[in-house]
N, C-alpha and C positions, 0 to 999 in steps of 0.2 A: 504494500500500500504506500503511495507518495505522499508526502508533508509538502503543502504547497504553502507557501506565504502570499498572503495577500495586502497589500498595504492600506487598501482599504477591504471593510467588511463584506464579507461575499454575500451580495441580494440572495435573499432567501428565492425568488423566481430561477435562480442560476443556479441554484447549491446541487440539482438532478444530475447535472457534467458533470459531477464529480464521483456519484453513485457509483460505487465497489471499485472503484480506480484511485480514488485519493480522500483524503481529509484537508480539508484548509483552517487555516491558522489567520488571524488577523493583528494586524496592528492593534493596540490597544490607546486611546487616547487622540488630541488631536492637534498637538503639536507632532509637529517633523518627525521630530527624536524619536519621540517618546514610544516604548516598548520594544524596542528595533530584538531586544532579547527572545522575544515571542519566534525569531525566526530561526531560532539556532534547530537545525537537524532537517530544515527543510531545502526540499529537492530543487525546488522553484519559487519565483516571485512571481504575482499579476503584480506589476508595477503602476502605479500613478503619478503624479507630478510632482509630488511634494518630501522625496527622500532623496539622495545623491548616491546613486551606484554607482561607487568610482573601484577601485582596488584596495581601498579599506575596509569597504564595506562587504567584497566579497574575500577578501584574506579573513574578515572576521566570521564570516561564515561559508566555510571552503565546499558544503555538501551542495550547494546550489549550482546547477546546471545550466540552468536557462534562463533570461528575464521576460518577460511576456507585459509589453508597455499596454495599457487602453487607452490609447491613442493614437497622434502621430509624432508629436513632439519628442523628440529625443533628447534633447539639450539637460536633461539629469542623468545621463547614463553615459557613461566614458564608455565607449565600443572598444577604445586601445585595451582598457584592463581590463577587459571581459573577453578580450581573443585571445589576448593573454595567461588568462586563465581558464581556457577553456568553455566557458561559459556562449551560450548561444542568447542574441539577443534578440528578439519577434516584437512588432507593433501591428497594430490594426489599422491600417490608412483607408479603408472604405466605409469604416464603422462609423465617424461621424460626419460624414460627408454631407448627408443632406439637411441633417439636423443643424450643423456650422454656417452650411449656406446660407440656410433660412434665416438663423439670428442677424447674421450680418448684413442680411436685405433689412430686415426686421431695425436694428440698428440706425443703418439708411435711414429708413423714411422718417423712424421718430425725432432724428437728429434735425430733417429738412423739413418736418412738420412741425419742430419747436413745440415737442409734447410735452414734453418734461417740464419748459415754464409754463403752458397751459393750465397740466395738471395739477402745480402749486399754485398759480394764479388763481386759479375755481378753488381751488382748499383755503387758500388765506382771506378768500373772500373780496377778492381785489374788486373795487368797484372802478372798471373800465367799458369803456366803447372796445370790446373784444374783437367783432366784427374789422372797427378801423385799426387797431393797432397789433392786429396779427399780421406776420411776416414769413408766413408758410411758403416752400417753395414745392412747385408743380417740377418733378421730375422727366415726365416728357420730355421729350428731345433736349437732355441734356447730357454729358458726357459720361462716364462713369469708368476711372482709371484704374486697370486691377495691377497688385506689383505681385507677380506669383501670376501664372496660369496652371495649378496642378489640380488635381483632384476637386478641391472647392471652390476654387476660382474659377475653373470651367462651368461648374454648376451656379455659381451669381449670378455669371455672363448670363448663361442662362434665362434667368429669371431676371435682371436686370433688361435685359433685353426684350421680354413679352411685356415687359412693364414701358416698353417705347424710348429706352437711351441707348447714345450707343456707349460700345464697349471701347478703348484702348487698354493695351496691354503689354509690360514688360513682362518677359523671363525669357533666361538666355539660351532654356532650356527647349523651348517650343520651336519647331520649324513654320515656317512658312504656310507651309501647304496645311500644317492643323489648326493654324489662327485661321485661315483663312475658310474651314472648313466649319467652323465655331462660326464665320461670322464674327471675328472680334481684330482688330486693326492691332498690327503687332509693331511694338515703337523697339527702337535700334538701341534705344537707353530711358534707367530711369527718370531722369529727368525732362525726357520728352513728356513722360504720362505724366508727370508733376505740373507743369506748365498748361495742360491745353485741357486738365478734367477737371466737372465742375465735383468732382464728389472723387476721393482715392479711395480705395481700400485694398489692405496688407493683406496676400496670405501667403507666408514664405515662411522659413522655418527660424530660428532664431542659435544664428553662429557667431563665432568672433568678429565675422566679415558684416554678418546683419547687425551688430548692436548697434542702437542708436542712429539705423539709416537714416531714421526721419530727425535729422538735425535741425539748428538754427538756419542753415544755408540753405539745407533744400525744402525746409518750410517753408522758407522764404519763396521758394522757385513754384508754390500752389498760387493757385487764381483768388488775387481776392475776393472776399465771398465764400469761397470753395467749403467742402466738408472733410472730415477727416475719419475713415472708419478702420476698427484694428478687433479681429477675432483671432489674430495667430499668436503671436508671444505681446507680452510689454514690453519687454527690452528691446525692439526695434525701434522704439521711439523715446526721444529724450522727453521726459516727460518736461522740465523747466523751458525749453525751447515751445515746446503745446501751449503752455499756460500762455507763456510770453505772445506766440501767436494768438490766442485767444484774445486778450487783454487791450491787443493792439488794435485788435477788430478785424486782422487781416484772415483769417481765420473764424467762418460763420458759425461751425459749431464742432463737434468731434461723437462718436458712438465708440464707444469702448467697452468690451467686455476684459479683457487682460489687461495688467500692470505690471512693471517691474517686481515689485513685492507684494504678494499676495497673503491673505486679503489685504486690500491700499489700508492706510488708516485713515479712518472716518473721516479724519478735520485737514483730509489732504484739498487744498485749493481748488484745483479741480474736478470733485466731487462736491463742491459747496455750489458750482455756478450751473445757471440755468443751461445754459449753452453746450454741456457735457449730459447727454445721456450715458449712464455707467450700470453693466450687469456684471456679477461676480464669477467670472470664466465659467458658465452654464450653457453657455452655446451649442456647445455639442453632448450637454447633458440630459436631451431627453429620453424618456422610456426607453423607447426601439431603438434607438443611438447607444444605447446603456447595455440593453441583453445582445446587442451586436459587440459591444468593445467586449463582455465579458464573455460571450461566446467565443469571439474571435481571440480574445486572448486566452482561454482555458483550451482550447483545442491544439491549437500551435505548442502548449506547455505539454500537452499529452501527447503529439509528436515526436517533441525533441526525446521525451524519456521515453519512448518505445524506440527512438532511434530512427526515425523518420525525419527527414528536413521541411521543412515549414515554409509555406509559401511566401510568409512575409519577414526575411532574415536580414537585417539592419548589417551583420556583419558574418557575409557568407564565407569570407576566408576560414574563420573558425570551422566550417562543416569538417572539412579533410582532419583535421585536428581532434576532433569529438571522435570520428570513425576510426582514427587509428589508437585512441588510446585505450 
């Protein structure tokens, strides 16, 4: 029987996967740290985004085999020390695909529909001419720039797209011939899409090369007016650079679900202003997005320890390496 660790608690709807093949173990608590003990003797993690599997953490527990993300996001998981040690690393990149897109449309509109001051303005009681001093914008035929065209960025387009804007898009990684299959106008650099969209939005993964793309300079290089949407990491954006665009007015509003540190703390700035819609990284946490990540990542952990290679291997060097020892 396998000892799986889970770093968060295994949905009592998912616990059947594991029926006469494994036991899981849970973190206990809900800081970072706290209970990391709980995982001593176990075969595997379901990993989530809030521990650091670097090569401490697996020297501290050498029986672990495989990590199994429920997600996409890697950026807590050193792949060096885990080839290193033999360890096989799996994520689920289809799992939150449509639930991700949707918030970040979702995002979109509330941010250019200025719901968020609506919704306090009706709660405070604000006695205005609402009619005249709303400053809502109709999305039609306006630009919508993605940085990322992968898995959820294709599906915005998507839907950005049936909703009547078009698309621009950087990633270095897309040919021609599939922007152009999309339907989405493929720019030579990022700051072309900065410049000419009346709305950005991130979805790229978050590396040393991505931190803080969205600086002082190239917020500066957004339209003003423009929007600012971010469902993939916070560390792609300086968060003091945002405020400062905000403030300046060059910058009409921003939709954020991620932040550099999570959860933000309450009395951070921009979580105080009207102009900042803000969700607590839940984008890709609905229901069927959930028994998809935990599906998807319980079945890849039950691969690697039958000794089966997993369709989604963050670091397939490692496979040759599991097989021969």
């Amino acid at each position: 029987m396998y000892r799986i660790w889970c770093e968060r608690e295994l949905p009592s709807r998912s616990a059947h996967l594991l029926d006469g093949v494994a036991i899981a173990v849970s973190r206990v608590g809900a800081a970072p740290e706290s209970e990391l003990s709980t995982a001593a003797g176990a075969h595997a993690v379901i990993a989530s985004s809030r521990v650091r599997y670097d090569g401490a953490f697996m020297d501290r527990f050498p029986t672990i085999r495989v990590v199994s993300r429920t997600g996409i996001g890697l950026d807590n998981i050193s792949i060096p020390d885990a080839t290193a040690r033999r360890v096989a690393v799996c994520y689920t990149p289809d799992a939150p695909t449509i639930s991700t897109s949707e918030h970040a449309v979702a995002l979109m509109l509330a941010a250019v529909k200025h719901l968020k001051r609506c919704d306090r303005d009706l709660r405070r009681g604000q006695k205005k001419d609402f009619f005249t001093d709303y400053q809502g914008v109709e999305v039609y035929g306006l630009q919508l720039g993605l940085v990322g065209l992968g898995r959820i960025g294709r599906r915005v387009a998507k839907i950005a797209m049936a909703l009547g804007l078009t698309v621009k898009a950087h990633d270095p990684a897309v040919s021609a011939e599939l922007a152009h299959e999309l339907g989405v106008e493929l720019a030579p650099t990022l700051e072309d899409v900065l410049r000419s969209a009346d709305i950005v939005s991130l979805h790229i993964p978050l590396t040393d090369e991505t931190r803080n793309i969205l600086n002082t300079e190239r917020l500066a290089l957004m339209k003003p007016g423009s929007y600012l949407v971010n469902a993939a990491r916070g560390g792609l954006i300086d968060q003091a650079a945002l405020l400062a665009a905000l403030e300046s007015g060059h910058l009409h509003g921003a939709g954020l679900d991620v932040f550099p540190n999570e959860p933000p703390d309450p009395k951070s700035p921009l979580l105080q202003r009207d102009d900042v819609i803000a969700t607590p990284h839940i984008a890709g946490a609905t229901l069927a997005s959930k028994d998809r990540l935990w599906s998807s990542a319980i079945s890849q952990v039950l691969q690697v320890l039958r000794g089966e290679r997993p369709p989604h291997l963050a670091n397939p060097e490692v496979w040759p390496l599991i097989q021969s020892a």
